[in-house]
C-alpha positions as CSV (number, residue, x, y, z in Angstrom):
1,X,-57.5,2.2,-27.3
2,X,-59.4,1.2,-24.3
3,X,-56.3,0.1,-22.7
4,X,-54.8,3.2,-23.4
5,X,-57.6,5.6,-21.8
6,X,-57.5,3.4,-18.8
7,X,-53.7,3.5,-18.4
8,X,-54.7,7.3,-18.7
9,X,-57.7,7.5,-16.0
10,X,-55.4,5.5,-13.4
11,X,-52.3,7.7,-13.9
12,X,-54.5,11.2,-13.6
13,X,-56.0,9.2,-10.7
14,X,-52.7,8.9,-8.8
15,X,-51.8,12.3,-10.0
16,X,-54.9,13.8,-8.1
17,X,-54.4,11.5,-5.2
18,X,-51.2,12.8,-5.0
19,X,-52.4,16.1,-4.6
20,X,-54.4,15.7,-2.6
21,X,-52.2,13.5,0.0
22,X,-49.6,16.6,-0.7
23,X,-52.4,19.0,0.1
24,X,-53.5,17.1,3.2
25,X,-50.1,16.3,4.7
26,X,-48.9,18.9,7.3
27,X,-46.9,22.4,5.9
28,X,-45.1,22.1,9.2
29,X,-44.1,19.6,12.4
30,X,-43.6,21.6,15.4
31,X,-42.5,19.1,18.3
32,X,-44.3,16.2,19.4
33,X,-48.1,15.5,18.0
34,X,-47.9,19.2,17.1
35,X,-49.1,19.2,13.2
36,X,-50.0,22.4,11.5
37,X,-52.7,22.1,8.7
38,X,-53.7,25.2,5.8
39,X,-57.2,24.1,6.2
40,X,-59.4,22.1,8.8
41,X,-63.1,21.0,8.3
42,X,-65.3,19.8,11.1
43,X,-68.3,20.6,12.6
44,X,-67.1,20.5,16.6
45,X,-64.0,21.1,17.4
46,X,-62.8,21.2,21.5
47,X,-59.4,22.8,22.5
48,X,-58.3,21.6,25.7
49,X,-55.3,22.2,28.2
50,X,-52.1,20.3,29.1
51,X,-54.5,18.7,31.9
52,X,-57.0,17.4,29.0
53,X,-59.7,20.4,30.2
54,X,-61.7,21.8,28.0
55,X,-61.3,25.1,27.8
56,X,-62.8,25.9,24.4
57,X,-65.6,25.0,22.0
58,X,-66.3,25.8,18.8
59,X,-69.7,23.8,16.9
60,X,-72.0,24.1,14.2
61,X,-75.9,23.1,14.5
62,X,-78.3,23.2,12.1
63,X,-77.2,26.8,10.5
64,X,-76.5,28.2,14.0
65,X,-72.7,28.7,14.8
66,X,-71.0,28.8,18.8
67,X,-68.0,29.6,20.3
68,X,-68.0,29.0,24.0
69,X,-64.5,29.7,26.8
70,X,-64.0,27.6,29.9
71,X,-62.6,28.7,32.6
72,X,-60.0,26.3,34.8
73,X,-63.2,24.1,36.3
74,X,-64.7,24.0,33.4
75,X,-67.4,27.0,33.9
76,X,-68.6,28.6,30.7
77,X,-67.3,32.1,31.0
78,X,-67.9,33.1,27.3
79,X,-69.9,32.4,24.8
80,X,-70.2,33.7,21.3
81,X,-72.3,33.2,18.3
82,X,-74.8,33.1,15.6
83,X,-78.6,31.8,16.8
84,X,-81.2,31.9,14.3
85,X,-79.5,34.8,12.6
86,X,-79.0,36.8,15.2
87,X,-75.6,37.9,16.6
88,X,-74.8,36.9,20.6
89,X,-72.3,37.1,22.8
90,X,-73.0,36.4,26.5
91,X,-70.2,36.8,29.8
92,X,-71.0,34.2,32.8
93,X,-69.4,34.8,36.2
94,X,-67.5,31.9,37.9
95,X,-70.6,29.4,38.6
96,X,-71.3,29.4,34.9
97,X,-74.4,32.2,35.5
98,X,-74.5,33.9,32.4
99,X,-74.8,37.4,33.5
100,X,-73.9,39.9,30.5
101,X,-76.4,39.2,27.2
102,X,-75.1,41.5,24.2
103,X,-77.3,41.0,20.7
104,X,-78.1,42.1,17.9
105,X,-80.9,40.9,15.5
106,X,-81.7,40.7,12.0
107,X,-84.5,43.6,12.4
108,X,-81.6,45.8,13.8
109,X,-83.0,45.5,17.5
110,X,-80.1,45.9,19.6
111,X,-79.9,44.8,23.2
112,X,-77.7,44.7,26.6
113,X,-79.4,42.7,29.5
114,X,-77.7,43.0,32.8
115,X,-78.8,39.8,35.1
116,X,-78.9,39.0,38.6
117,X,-77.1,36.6,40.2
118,X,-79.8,33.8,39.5
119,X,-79.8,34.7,35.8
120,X,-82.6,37.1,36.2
121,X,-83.3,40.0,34.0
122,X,-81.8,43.3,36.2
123,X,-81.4,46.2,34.1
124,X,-81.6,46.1,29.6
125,X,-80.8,48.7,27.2
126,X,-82.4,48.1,23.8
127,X,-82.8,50.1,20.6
128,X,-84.3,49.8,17.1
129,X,-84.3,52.8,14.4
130,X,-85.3,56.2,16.6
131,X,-86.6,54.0,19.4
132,X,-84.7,53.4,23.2
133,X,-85.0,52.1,26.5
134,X,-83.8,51.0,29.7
135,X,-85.6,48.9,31.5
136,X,-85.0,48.4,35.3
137,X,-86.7,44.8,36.8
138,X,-87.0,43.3,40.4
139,X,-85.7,40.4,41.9
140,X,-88.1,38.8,40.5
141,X,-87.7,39.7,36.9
142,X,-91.0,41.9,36.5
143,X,-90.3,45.1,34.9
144,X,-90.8,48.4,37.8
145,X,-89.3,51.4,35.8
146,X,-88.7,52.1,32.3
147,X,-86.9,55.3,30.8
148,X,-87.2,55.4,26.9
149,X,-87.0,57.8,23.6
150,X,-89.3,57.6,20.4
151,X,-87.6,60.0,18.3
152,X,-87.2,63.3,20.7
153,X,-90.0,62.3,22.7
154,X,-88.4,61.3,26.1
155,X,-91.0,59.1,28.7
156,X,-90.9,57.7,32.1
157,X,-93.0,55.1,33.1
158,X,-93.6,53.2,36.6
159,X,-94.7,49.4,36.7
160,X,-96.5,47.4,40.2
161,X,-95.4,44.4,41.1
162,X,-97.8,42.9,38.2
163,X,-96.2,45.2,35.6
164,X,-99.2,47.1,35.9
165,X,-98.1,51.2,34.7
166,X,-98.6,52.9,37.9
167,X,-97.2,56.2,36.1
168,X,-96.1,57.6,32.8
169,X,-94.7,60.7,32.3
170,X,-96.0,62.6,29.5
């Protein structure tokens, strides 16, 4: 009887290893080391070109999620993802500068941050619920105007060079 249930446990053994080898082999062979799977785990995966460059990431981290574009030298030109549950998506120019910020987080504060070419805040739009802004900054990142709505309640407000309001209007 032993025998018997053993026989049994190694034949449903190489009936699910067979499955599963059937369910891991490729559905399809297109040329040369091109294999297509159904499914592919992993936690990092990098595309790269005929020339071995990377020209796209995609990565887990903790419970974050990324997906990054290269350009031809490498550059990060865009990036996309989930950061400490908030949604991101930034555009860089050609140096890598990331330039365009676009998010959205879990309290429902949107938010579109133009920067300068050093990476510096220039110009962001933001809204939450009946609340929006845009904020206008320097060259040196300090906020000088801002133009916003709380409900139907328009204001205009003027900052120093210390982000001191100089005016407010109402």
């Amino acid at each position: 009887m032993q025998r018997l249930a053993t026989v049994g446990l190694v034949a449903l053994g190489v009936v699910i290893g067979a499955g599963i080898s059937e369910w891991l082999r490729p559905r399809e062979a297109v040329g040369a080391n091109k294999i297509t799977y159904d499914v592919l785990y992993a936690r990092y995966i990098v595309l790269v070109d005929e020339k071995g460059t990377k020209r796209a990431m995609m990565g887990t981290k903790g419970g974050d999620v990324m997906l990054g574009f290269f350009d031809a030298q490498e550059n990060p030109r865009v990036s996309m993802g989930v950061i400490d549950g908030s949604a991101m998506m930034g555009l860089s120019d050609p140096d890598g500068t990331e330039r365009v910020q676009l998010s959205l987080a879990p309290n429902r504060v949107c938010s579109l941050a133009m920067l300068g070419t050093t990476g510096r805040r220039g110009v962001i739009l933001g809204c939450q619920d009946d609340v929006s802004s845009l904020a206008f900054y320097d060259a040196r990142a300090r906020r000088r105007a801002l133009l916003g709505t709380a409900g139907s309640t328009p204001s205009l407000q003027f900052f120093d060079a210390a982000e001191k309001r100089t005016l407010a209007l109402p």
